[in-house]
PDBQT receptor file of N, H, CA, C and O in Angstrom, charges set to zero:
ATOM      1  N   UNK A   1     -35.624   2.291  22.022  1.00  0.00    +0.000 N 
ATOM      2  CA  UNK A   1     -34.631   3.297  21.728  1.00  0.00    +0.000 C 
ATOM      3  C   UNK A   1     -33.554   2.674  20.844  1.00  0.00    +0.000 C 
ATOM      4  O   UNK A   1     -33.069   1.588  21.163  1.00  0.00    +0.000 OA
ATOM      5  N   UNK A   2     -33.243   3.185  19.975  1.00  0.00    +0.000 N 
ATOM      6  H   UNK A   2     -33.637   4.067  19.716  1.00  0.00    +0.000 HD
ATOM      7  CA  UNK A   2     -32.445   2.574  18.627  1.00  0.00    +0.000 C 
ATOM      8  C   UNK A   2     -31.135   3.307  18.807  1.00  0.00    +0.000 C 
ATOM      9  O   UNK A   2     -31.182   4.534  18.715  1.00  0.00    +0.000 OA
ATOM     10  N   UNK A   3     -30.143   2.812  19.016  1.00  0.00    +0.000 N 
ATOM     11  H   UNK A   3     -30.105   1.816  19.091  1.00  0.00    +0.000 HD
ATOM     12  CA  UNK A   3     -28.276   3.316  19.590  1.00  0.00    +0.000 C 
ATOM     13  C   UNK A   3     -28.139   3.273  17.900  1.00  0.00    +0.000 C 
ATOM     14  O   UNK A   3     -28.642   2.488  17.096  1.00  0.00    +0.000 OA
ATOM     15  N   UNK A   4     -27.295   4.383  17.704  1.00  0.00    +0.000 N 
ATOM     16  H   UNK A   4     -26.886   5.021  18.357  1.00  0.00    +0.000 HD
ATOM     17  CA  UNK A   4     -26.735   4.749  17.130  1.00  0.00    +0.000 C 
ATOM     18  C   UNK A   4     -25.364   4.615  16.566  1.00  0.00    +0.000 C 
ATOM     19  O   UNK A   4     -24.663   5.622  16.673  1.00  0.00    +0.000 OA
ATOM     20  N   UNK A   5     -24.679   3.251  15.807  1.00  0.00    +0.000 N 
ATOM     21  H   UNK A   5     -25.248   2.433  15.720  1.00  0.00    +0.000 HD
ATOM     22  CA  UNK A   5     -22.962   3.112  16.135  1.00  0.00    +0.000 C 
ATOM     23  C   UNK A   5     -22.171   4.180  16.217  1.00  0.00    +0.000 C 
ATOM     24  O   UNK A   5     -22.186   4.891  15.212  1.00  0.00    +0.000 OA
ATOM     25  N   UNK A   6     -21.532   4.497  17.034  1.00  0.00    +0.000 N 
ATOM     26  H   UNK A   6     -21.520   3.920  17.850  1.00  0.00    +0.000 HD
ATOM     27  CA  UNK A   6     -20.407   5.402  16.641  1.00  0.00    +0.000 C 
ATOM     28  C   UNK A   6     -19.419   5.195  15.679  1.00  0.00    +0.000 C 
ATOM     29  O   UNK A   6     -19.016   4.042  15.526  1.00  0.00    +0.000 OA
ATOM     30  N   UNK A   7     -18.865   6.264  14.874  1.00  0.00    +0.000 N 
ATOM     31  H   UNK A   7     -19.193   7.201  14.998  1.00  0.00    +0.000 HD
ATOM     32  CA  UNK A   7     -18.427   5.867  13.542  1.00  0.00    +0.000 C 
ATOM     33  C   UNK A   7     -16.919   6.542  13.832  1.00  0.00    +0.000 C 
ATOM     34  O   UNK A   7     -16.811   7.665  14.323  1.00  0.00    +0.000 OA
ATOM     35  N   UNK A   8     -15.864   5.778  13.496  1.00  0.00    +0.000 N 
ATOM     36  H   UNK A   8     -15.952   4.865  13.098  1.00  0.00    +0.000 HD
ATOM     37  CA  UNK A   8     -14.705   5.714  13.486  1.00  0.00    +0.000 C 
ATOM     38  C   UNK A   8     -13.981   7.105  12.891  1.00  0.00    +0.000 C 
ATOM     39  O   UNK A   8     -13.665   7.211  11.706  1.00  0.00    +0.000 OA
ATOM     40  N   UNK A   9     -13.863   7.688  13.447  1.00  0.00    +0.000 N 
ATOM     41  H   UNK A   9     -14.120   7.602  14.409  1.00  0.00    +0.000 HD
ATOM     42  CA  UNK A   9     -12.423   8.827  13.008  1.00  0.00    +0.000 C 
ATOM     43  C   UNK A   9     -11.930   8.892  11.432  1.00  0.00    +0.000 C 
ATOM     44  O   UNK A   9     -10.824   8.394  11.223  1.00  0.00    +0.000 OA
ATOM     45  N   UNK A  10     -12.319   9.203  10.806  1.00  0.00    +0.000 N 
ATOM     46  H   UNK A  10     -13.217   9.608  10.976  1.00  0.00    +0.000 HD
ATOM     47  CA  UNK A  10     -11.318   9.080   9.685  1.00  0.00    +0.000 C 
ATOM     48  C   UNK A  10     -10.368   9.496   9.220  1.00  0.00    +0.000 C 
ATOM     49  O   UNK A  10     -10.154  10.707   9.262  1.00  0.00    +0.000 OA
ATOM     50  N   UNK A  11      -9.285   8.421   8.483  1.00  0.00    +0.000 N 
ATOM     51  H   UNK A  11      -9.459   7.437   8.448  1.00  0.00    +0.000 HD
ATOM     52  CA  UNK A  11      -8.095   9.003   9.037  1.00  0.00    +0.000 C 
ATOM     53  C   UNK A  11      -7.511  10.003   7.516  1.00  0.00    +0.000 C 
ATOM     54  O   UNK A  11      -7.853   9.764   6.358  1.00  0.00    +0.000 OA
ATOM     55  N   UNK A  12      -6.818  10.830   7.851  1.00  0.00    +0.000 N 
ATOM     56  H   UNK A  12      -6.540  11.024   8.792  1.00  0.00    +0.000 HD
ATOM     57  CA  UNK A  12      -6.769  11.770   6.405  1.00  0.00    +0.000 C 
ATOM     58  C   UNK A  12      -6.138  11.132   5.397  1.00  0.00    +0.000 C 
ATOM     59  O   UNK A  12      -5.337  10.200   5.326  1.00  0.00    +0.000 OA
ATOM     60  N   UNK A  13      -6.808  12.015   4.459  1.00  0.00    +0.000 N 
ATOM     61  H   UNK A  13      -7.458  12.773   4.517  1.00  0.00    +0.000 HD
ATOM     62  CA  UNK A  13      -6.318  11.425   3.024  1.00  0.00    +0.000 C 
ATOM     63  C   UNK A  13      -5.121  11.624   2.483  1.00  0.00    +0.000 C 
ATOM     64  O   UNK A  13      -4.954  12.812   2.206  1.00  0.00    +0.000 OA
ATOM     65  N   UNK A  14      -4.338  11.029   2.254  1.00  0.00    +0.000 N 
ATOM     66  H   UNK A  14      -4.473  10.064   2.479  1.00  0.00    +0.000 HD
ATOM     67  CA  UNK A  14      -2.971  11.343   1.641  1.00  0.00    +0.000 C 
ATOM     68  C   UNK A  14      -2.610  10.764   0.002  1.00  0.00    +0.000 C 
ATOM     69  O   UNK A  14      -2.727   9.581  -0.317  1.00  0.00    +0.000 OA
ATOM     70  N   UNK A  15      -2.347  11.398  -0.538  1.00  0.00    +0.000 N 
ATOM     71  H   UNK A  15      -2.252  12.359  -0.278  1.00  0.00    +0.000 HD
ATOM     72  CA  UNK A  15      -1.849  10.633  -2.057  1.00  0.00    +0.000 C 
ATOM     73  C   UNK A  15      -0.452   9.439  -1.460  1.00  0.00    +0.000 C 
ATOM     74  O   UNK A  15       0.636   9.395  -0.885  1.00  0.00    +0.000 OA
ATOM     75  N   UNK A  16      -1.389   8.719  -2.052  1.00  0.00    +0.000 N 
ATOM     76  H   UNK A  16      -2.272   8.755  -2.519  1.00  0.00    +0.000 HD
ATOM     77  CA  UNK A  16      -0.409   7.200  -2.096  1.00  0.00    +0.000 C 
ATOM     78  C   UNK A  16       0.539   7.468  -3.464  1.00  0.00    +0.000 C 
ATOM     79  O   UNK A  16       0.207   8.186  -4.408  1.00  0.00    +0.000 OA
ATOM     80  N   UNK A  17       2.122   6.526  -3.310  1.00  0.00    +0.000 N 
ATOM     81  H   UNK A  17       2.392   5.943  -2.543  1.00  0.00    +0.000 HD
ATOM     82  CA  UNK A  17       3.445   6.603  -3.969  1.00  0.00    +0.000 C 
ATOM     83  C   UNK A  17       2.528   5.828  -5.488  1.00  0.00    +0.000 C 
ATOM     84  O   UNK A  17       1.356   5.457  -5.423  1.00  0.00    +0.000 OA
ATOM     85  N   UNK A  18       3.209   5.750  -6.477  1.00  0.00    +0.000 N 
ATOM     86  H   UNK A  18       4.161   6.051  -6.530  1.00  0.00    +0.000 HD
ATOM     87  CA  UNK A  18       3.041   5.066  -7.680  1.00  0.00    +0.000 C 
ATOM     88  C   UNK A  18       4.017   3.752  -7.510  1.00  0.00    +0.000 C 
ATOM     89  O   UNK A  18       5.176   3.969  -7.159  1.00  0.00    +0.000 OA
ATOM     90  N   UNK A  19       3.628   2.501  -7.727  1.00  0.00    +0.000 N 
ATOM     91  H   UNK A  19       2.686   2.324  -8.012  1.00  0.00    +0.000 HD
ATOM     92  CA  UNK A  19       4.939   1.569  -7.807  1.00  0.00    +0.000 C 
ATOM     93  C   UNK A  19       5.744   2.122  -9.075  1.00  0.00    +0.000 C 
ATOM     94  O   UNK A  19       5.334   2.678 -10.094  1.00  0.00    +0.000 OA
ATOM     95  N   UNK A  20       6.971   1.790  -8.676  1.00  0.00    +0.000 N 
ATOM     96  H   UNK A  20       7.304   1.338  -7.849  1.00  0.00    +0.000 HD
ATOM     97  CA  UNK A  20       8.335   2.038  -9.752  1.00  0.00    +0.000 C 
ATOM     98  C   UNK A  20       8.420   1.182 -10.784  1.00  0.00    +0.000 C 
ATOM     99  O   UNK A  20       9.251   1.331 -11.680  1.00  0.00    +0.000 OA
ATOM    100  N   UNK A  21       7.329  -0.059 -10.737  1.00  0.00    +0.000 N 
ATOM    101  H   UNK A  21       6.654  -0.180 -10.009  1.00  0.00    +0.000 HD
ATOM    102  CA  UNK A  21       7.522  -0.708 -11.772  1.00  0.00    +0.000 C 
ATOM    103  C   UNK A  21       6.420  -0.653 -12.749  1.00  0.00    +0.000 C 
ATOM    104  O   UNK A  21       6.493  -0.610 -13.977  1.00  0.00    +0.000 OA
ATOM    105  N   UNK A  22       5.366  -0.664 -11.968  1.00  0.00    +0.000 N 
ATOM    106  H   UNK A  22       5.306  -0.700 -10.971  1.00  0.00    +0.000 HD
ATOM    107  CA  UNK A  22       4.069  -0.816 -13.629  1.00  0.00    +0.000 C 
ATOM    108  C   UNK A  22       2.864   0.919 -12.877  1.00  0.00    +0.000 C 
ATOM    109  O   UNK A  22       1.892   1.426 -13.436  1.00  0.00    +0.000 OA
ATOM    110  N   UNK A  23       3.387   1.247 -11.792  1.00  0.00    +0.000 N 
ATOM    111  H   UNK A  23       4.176   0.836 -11.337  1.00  0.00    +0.000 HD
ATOM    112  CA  UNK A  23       3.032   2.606 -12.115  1.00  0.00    +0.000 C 
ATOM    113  C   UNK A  23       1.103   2.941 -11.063  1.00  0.00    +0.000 C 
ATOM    114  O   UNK A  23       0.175   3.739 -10.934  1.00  0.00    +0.000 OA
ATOM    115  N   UNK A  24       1.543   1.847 -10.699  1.00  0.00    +0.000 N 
ATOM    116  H   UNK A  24       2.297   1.199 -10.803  1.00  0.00    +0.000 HD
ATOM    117  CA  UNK A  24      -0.186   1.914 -10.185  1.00  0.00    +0.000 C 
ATOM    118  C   UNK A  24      -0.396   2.244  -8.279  1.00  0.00    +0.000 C 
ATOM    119  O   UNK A  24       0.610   2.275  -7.570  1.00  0.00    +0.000 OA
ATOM    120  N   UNK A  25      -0.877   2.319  -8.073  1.00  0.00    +0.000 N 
ATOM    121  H   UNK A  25      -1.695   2.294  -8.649  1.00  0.00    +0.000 HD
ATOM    122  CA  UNK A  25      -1.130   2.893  -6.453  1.00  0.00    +0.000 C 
ATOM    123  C   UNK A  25      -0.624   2.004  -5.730  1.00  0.00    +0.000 C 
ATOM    124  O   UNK A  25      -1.108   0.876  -5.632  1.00  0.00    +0.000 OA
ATOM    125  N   UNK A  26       0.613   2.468  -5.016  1.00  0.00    +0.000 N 
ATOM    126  H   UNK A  26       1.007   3.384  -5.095  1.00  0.00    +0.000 HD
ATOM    127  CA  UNK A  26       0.708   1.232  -3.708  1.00  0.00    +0.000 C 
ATOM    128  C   UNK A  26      -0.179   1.767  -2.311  1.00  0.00    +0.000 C 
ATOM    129  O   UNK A  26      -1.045   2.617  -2.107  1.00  0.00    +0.000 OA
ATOM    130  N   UNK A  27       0.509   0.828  -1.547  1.00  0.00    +0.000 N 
ATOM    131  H   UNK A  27       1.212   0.137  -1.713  1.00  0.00    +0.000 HD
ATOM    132  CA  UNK A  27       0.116   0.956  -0.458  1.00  0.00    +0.000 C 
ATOM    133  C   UNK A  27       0.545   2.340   0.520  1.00  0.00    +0.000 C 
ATOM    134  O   UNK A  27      -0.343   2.762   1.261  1.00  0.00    +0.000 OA
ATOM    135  N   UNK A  28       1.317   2.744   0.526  1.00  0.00    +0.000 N 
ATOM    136  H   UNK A  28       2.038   2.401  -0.076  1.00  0.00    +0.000 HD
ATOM    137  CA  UNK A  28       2.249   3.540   0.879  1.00  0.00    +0.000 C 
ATOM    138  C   UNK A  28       2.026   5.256   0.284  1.00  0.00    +0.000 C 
ATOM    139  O   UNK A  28       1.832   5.570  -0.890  1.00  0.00    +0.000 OA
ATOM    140  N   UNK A  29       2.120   6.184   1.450  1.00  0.00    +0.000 N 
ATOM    141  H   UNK A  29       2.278   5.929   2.404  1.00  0.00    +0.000 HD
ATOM    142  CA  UNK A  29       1.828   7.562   1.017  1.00  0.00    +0.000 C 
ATOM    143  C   UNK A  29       3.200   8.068   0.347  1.00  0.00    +0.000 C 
ATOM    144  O   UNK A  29       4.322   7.597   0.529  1.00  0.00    +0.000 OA
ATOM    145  N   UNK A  30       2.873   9.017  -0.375  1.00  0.00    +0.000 N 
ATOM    146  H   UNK A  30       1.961   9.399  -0.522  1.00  0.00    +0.000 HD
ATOM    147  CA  UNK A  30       4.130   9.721  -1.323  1.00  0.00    +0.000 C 
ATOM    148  C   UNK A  30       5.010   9.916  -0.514  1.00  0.00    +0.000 C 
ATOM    149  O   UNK A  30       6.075   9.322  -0.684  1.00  0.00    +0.000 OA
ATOM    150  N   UNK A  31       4.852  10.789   0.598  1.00  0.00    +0.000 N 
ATOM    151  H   UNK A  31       3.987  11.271   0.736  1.00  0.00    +0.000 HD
ATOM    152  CA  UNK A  31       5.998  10.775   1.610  1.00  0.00    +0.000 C 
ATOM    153  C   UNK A  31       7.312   9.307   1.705  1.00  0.00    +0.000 C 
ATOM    154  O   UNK A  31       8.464   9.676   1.932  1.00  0.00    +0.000 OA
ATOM    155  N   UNK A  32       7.158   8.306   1.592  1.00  0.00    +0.000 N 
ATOM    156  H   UNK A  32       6.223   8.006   1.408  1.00  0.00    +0.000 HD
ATOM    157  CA  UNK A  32       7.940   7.479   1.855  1.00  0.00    +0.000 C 
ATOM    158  C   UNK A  32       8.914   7.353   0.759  1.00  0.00    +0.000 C 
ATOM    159  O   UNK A  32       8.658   7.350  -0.445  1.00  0.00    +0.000 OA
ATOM    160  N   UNK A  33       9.961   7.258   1.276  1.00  0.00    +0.000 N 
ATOM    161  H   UNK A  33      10.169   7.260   2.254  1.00  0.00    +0.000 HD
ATOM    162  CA  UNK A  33      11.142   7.305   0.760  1.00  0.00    +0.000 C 
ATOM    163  C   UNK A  33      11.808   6.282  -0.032  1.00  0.00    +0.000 C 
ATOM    164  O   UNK A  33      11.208   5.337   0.479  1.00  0.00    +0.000 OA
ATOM    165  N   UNK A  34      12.664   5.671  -0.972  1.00  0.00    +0.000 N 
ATOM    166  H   UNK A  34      13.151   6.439  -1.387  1.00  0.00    +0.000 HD
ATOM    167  CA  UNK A  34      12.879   4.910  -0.979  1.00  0.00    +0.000 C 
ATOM    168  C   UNK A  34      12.252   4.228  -2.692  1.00  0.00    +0.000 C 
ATOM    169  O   UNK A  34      11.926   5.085  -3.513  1.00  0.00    +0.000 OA
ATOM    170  N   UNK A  35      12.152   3.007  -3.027  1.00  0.00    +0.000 N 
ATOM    171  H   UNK A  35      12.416   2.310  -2.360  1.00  0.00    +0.000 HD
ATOM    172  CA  UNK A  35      11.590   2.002  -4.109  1.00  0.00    +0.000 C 
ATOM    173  C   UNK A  35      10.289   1.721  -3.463  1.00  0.00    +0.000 C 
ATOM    174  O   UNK A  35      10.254   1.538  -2.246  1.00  0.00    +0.000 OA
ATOM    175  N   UNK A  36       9.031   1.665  -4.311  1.00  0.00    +0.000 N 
ATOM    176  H   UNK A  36       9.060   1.814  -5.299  1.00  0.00    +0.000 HD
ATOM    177  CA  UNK A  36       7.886   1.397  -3.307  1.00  0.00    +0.000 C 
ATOM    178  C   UNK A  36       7.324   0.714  -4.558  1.00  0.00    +0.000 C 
ATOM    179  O   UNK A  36       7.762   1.106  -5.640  1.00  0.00    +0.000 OA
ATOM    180  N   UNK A  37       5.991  -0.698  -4.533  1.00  0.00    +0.000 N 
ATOM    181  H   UNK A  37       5.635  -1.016  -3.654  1.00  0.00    +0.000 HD
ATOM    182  CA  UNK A  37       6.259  -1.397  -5.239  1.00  0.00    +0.000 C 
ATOM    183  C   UNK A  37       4.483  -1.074  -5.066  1.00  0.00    +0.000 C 
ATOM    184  O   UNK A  37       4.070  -0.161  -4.351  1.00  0.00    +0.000 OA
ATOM    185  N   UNK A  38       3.472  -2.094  -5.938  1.00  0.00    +0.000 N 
ATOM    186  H   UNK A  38       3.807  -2.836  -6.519  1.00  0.00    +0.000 HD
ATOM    187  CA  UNK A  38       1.884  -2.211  -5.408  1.00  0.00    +0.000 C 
ATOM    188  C   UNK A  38       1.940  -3.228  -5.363  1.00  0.00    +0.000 C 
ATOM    189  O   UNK A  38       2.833  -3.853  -5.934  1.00  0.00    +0.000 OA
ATOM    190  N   UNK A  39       0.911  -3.838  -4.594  1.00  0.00    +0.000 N 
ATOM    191  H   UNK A  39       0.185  -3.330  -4.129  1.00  0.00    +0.000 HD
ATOM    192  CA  UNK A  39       1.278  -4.932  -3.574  1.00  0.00    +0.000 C 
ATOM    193  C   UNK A  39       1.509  -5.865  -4.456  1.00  0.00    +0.000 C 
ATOM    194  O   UNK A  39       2.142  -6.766  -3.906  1.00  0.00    +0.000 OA
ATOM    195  N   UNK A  40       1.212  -6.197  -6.074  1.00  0.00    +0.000 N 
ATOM    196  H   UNK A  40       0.698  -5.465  -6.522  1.00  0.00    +0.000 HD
ATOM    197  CA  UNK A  40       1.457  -7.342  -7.011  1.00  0.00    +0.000 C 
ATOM    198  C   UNK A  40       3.022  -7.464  -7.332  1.00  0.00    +0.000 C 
ATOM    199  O   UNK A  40       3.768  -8.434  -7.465  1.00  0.00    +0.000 OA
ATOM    200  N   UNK A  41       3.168  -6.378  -7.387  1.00  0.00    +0.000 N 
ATOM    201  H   UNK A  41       2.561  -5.590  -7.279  1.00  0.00    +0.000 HD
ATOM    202  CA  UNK A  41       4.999  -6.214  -7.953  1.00  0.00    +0.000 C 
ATOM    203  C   UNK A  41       5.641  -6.355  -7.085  1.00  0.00    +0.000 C 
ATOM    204  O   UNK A  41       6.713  -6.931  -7.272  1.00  0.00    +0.000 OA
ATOM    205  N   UNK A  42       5.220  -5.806  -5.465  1.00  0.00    +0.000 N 
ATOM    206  H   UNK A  42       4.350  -5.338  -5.312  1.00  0.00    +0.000 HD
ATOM    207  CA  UNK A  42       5.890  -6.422  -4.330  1.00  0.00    +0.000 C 
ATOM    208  C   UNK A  42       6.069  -7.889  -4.178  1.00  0.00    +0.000 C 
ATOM    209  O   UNK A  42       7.035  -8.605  -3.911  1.00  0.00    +0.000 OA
ATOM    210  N   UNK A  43       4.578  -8.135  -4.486  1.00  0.00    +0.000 N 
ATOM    211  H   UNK A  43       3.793  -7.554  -4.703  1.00  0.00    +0.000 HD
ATOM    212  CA  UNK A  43       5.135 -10.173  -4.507  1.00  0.00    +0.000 C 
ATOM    213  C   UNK A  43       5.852 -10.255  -5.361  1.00  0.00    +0.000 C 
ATOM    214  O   UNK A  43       7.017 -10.628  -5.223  1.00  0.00    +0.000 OA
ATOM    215  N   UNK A  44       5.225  -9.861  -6.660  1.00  0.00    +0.000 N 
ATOM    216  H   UNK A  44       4.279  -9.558  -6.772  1.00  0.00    +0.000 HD
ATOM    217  CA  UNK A  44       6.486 -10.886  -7.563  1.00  0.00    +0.000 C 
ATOM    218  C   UNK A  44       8.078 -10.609  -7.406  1.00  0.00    +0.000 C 
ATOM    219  O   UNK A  44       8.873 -11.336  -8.001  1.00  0.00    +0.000 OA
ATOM    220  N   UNK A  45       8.556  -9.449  -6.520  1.00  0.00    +0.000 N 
ATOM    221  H   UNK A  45       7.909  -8.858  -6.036  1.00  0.00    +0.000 HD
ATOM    222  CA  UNK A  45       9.824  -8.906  -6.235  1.00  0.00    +0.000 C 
ATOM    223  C   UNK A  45       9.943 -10.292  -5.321  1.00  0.00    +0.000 C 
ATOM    224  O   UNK A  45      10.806 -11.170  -5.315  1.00  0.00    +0.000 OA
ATOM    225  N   UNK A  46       9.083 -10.174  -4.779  1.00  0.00    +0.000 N 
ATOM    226  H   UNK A  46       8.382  -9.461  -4.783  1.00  0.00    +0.000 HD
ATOM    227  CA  UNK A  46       9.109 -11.179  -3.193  1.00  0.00    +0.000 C 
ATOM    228  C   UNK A  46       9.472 -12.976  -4.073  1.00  0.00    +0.000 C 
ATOM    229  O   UNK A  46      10.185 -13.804  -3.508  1.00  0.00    +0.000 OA
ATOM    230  N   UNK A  47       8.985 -13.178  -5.110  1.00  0.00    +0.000 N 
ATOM    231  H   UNK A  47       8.405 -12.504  -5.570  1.00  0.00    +0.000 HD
ATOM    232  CA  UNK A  47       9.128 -14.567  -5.477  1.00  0.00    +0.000 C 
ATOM    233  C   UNK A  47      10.427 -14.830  -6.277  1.00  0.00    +0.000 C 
ATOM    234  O   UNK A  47      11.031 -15.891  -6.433  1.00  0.00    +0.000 OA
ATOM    235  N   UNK A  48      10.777 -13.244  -6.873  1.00  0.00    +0.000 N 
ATOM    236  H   UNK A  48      10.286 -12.382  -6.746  1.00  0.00    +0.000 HD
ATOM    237  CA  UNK A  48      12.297 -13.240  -7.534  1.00  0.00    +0.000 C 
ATOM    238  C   UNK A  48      13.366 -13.602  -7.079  1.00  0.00    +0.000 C 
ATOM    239  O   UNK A  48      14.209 -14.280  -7.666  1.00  0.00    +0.000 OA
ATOM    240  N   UNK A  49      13.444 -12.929  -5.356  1.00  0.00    +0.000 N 
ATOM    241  H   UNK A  49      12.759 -12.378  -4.880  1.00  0.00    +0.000 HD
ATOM    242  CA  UNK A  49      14.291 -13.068  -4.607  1.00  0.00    +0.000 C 
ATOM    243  C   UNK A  49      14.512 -14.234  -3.403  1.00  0.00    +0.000 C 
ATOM    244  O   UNK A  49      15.300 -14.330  -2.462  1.00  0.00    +0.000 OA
ATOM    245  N   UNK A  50      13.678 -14.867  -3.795  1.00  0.00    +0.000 N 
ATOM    246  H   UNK A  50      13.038 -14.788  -4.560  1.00  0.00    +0.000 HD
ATOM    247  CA  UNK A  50      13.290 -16.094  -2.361  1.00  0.00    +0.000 C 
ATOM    248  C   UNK A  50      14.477 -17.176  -2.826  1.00  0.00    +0.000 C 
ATOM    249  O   UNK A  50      15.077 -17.364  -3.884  1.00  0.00    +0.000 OA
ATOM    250  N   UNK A  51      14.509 -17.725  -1.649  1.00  0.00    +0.000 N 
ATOM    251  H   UNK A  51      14.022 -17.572  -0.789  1.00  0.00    +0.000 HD
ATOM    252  CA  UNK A  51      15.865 -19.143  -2.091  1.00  0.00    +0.000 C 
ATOM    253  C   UNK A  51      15.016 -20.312  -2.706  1.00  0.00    +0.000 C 
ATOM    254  O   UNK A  51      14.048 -20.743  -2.080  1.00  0.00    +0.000 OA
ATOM    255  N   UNK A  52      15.299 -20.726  -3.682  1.00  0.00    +0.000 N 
ATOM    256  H   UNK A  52      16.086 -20.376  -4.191  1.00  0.00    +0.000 HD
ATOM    257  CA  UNK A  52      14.737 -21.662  -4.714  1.00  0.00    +0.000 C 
ATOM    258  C   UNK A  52      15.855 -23.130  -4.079  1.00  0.00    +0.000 C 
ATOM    259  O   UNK A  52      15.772 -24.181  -4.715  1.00  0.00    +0.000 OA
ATOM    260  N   UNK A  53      16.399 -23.096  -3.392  1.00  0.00    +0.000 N 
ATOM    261  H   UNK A  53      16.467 -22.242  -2.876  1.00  0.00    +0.000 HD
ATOM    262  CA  UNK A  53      17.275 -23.920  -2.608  1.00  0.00    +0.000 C 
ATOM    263  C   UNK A  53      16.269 -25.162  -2.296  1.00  0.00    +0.000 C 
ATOM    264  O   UNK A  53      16.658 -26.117  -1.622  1.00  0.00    +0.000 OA
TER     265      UNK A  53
């Protein structure tokens, strides 16, 4: 007898935000508020701002 996996829920589709800087799909659904970055522009935000100390 061959089981069958059960297959995970899927979860709905939502249009993801555009990053504010080069315009491409983040992570994040339109709903969210705020500056929203894709995950490349998030790092490099992330390496702009780090203490070089």
């Amino acid at each position: 007898m061959n089981a069958t996996p059960e297959q995970a829920p899927e979860a709905p589709v939502t249009d993801l935000a555009d990053c504010v800087l080069c315009g491409r799909p983040t992570e994040y659904p339109e709903t969210v508020r705020g500056i929203v970055h894709c995950p490349v522009c998030e790092w490099q935000e992330a390496q702009r701002t780090a203490c070089s100390g």
